[in-house]
ZAFI-596282 format. One record per atom (N, C-alpha, C, CB): residue number from 1; chain; atom name; x, y, z. Coordinates in steps of 0.1 Angstrom, whole numbers, plus 5000, padded with zeros to 4 digits. Glycine has a CB too. Example, Ala and Ser with C-alpha at 12.3 -4.5 7.8 and 13.67 -1.06 7.14 Angstrom:
<rs>
  pos  unit  site    px    py    pz
    1     A     N  5132  4943  5078
    1     A    CA  5123  4955  5078
    1     A     C  5132  4967  5078
    1     A    CB  5113  4955  5090
    2     A     N  5128  4978  5071
    2     A    CA  5137  4989  5071
    2     A     C  5129  5000  5079
    2     A    CB  5141  4994  5057
</rs>
This chain:
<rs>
  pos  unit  site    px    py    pz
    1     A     N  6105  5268  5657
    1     A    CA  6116  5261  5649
    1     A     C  6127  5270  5646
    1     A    CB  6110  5256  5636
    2     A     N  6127  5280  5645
    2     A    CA  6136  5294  5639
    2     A     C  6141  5295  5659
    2     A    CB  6122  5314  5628
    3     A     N  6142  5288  5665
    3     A    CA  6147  5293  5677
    3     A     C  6164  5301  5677
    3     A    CB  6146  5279  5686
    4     A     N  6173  5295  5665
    4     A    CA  6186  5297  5667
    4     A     C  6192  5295  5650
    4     A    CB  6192  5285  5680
    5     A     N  6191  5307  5640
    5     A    CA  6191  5304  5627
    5     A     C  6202  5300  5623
    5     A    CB  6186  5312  5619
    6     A     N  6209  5305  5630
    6     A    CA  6224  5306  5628
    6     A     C  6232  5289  5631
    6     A    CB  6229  5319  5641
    7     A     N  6227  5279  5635
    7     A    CA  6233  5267  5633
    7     A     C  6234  5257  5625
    7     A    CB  6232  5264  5639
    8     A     N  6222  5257  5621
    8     A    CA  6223  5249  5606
    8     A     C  6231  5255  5597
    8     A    CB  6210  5248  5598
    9     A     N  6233  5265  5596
    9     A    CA  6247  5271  5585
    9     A     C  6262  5273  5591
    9     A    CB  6243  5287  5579
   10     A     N  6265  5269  5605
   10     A    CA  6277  5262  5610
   10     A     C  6275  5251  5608
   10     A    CB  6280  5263  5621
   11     A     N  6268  5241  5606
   11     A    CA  6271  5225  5608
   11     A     C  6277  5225  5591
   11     A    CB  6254  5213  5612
   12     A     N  6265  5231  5581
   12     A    CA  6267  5232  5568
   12     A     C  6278  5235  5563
   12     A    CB  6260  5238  5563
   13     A     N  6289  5242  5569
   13     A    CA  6300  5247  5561
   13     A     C  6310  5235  5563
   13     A    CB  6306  5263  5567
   14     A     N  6318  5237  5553
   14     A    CA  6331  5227  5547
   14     A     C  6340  5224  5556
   14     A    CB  6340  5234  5537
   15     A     N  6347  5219  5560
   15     A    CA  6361  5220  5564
   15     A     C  6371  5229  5553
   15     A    CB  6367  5205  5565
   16     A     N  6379  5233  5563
   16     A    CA  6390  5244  5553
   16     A     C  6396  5241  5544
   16     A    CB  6401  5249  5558
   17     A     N  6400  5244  5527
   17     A    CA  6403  5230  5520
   17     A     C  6413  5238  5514
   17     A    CB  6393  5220  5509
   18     A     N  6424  5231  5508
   18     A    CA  6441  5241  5506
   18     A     C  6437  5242  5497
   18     A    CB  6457  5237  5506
   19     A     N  6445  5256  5491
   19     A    CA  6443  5264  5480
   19     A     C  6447  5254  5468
   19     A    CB  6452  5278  5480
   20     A     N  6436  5262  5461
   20     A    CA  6435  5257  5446
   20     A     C  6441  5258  5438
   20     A    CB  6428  5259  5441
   21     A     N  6449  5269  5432
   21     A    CA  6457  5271  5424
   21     A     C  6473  5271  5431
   21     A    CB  6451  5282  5418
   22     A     N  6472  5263  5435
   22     A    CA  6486  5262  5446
   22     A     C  6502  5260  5436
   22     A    CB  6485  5244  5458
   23     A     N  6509  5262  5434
   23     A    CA  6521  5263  5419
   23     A     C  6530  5252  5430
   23     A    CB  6531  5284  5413
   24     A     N  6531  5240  5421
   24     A    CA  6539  5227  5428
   24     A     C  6553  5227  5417
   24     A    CB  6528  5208  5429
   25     A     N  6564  5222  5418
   25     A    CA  6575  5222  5412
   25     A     C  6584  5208  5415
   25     A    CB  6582  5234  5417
   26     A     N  6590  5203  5409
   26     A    CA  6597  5190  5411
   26     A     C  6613  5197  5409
   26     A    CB  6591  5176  5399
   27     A     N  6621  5197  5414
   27     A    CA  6637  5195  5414
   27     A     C  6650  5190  5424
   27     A    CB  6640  5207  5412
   28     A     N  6661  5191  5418
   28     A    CA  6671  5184  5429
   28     A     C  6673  5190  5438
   28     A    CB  6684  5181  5426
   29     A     N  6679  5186  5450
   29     A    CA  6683  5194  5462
   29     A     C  6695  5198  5461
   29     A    CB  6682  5187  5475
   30     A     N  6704  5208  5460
   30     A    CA  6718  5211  5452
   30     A     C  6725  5214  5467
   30     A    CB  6717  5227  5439
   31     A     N  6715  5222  5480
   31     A    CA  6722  5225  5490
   31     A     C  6716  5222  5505
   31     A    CB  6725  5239  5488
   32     A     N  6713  5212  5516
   32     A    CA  6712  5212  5526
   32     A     C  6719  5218  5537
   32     A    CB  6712  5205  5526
   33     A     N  6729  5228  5535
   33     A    CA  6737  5231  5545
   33     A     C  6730  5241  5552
   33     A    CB  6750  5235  5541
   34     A     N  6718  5250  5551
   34     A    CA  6712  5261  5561
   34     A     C  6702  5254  5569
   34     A    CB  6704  5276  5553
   35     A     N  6696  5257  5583
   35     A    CA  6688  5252  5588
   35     A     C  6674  5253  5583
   35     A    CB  6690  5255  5599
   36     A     N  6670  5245  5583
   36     A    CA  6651  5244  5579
   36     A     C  6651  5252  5565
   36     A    CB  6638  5254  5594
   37     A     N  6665  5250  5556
   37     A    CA  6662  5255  5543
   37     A     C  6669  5249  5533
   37     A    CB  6665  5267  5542
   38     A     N  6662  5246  5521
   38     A    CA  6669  5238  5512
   38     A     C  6670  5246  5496
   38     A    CB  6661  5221  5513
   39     A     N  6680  5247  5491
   39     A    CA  6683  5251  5477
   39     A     C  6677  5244  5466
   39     A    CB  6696  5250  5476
   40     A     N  6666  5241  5461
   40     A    CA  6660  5231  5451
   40     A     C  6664  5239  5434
   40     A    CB  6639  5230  5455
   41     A     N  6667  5227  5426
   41     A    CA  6674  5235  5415
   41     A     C  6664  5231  5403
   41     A    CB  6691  5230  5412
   42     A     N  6653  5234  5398
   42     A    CA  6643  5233  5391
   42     A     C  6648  5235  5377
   42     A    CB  6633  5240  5396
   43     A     N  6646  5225  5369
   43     A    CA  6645  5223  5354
   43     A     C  6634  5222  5344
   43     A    CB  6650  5214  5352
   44     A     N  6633  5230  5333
   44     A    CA  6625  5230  5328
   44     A     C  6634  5229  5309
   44     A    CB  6616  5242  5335
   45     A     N  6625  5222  5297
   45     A    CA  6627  5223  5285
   45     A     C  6623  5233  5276
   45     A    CB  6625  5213  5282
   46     A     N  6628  5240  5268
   46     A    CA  6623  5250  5262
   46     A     C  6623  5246  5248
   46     A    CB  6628  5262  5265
   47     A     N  6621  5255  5239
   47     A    CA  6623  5254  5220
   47     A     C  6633  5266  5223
   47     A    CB  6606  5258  5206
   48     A     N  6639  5269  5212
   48     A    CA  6643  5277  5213
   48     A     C  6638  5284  5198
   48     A    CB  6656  5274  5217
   49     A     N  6632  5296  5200
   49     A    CA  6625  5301  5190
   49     A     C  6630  5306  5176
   49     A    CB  6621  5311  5195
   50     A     N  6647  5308  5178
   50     A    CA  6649  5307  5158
   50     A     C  6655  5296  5158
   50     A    CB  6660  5321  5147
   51     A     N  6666  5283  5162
   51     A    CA  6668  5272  5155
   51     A     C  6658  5265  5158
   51     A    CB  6679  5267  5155
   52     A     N  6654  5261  5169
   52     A    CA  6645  5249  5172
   52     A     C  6646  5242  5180
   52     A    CB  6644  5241  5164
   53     A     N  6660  5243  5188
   53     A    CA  6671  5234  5193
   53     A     C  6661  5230  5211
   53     A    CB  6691  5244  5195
   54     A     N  6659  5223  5217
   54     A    CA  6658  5219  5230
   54     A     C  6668  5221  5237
   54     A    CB  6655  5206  5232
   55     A     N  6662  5235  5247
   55     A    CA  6673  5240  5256
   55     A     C  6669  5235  5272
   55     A    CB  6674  5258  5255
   56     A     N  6679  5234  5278
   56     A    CA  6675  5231  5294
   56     A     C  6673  5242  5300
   56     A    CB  6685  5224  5301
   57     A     N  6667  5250  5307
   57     A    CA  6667  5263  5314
   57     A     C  6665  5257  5330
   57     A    CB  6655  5274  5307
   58     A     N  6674  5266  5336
   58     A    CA  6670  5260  5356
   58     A     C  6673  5275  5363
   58     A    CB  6685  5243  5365
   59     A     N  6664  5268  5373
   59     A    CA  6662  5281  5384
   59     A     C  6665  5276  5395
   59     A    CB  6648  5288  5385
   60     A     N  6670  5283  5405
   60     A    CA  6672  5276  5419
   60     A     C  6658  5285  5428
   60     A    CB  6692  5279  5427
   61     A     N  6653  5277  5439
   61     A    CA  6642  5280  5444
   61     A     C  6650  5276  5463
   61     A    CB  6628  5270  5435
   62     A     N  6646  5281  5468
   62     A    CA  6651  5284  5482
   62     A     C  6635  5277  5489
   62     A    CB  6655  5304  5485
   63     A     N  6634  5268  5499
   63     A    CA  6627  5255  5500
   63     A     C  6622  5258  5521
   63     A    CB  6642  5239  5494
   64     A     N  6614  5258  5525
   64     A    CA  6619  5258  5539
   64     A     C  6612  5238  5541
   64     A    CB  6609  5276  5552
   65     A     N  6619  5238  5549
   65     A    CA  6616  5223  5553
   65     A     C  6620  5220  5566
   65     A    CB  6623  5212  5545
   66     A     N  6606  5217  5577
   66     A    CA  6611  5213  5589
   66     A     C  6623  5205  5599
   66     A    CB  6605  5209  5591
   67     A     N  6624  5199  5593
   67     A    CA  6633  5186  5594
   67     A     C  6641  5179  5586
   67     A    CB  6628  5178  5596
   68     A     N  6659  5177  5591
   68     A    CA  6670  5177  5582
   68     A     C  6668  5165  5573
   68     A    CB  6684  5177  5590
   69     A     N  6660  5161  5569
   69     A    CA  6655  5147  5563
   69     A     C  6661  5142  5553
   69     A    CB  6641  5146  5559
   70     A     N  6667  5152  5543
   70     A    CA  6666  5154  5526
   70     A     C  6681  5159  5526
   70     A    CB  6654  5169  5518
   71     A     N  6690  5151  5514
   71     A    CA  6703  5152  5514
   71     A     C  6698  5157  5500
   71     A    CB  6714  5141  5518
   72     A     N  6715  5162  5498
   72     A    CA  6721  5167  5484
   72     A     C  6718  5154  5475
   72     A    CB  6740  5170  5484
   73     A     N  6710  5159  5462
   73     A    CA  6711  5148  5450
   73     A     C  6691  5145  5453
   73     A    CB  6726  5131  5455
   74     A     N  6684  5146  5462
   74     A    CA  6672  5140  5464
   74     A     C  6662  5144  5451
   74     A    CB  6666  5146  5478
   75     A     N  6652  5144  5449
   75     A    CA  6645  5145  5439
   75     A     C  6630  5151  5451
   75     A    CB  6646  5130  5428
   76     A     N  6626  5168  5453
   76     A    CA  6617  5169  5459
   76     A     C  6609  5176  5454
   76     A    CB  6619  5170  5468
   77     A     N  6594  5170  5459
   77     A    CA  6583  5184  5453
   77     A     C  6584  5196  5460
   77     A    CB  6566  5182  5455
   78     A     N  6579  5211  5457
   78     A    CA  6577  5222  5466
   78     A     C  6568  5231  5461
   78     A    CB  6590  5229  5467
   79     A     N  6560  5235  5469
   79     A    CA  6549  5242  5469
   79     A     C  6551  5253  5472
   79     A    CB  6540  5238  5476
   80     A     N  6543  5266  5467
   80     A    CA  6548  5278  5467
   80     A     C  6537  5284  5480
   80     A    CB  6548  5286  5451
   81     A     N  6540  5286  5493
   81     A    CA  6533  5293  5502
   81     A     C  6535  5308  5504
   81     A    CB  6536  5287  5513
   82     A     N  6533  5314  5519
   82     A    CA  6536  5325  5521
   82     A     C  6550  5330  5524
   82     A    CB  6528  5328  5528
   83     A     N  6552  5342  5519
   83     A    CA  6571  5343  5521
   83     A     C  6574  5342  5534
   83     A    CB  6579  5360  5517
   84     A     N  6587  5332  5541
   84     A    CA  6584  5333  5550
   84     A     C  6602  5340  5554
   84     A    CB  6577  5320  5554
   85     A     N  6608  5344  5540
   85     A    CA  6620  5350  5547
   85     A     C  6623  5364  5532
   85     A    CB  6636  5334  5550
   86     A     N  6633  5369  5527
   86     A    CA  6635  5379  5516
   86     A     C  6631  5367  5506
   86     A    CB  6653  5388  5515
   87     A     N  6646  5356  5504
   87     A    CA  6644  5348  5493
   87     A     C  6634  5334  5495
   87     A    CB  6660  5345  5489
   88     A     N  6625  5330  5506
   88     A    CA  6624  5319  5511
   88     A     C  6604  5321  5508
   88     A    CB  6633  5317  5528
   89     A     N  6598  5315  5496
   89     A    CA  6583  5314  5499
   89     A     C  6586  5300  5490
   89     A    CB  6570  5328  5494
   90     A     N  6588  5292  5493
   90     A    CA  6583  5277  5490
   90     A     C  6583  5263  5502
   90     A    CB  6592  5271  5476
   91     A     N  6575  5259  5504
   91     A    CA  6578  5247  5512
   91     A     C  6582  5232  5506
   91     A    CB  6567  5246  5519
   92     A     N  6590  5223  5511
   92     A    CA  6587  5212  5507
   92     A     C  6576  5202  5512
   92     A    CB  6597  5208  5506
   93     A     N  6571  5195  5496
   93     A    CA  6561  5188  5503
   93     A     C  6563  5173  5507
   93     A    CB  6549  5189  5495
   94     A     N  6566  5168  5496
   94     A    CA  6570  5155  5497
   94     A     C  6589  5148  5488
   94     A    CB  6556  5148  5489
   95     A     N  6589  5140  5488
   95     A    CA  6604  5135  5485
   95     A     C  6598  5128  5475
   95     A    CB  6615  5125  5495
   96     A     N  6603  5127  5463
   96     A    CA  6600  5119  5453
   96     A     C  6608  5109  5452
   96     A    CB  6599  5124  5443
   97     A     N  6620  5113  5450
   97     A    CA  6627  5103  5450
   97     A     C  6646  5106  5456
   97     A    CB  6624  5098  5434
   98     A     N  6648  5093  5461
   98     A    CA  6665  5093  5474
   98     A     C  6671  5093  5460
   98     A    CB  6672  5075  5490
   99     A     N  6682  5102  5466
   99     A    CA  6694  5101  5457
   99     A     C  6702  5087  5456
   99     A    CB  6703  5112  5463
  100     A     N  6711  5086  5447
  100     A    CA  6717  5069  5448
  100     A     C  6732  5079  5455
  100     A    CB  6719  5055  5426
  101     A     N  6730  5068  5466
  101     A    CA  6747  5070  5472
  101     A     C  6757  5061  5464
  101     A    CB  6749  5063  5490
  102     A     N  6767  5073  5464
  102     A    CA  6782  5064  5453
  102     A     C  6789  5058  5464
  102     A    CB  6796  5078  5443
</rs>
């Protein structure tokens, strides 16, 4: 029975499953003009620790994205992968939501 032990613990293993603690972000697309890269401008609300006041704080996040899909104004998720340039480790994942054309 032990002819080959080693295959029942290949059949048994998982498929490869994406990381777990993966850091996702929602913001606007502020710049489409570089190839397979997008400028995402991420907002977040803070306190502000001596009055109290609700501040807006934003960061811009540098995005790579295959395909020119996504205009200025979009609303997209982005996932933080491996760096794939100096300023460039996030991908986009999905579009949440089209900008409204004026």
């Amino acid at each position: 029975m032990s002819s080959n032990p080693q295959q029942p613990s290949e059949q048994a293993a998982p498929p490869a499953a994406p990381a777990k603690n993966q850091r996702k972000l929602v913001g606007r697309v502020t710049s489409n003009k570089m190839k397979k890269t997008l400028v995402v401008r991420v907002e977040r609300r803070v306190r502000d620790p001596m009055m109290g006041k609700t501040i807006t704080r934003s960061k811009k996040y540098h995005a790579h994205v295959e395909s020119g899909e996504f205009g200025e104004g979009d609303l997209v998720e982005i996932a933080e992968c491996r760096p794939m340039s100096r300023t460039k480790s996030w991908r986009v994942t999905r579009l949440v939501e089209k900008s409204k054309a004026v």
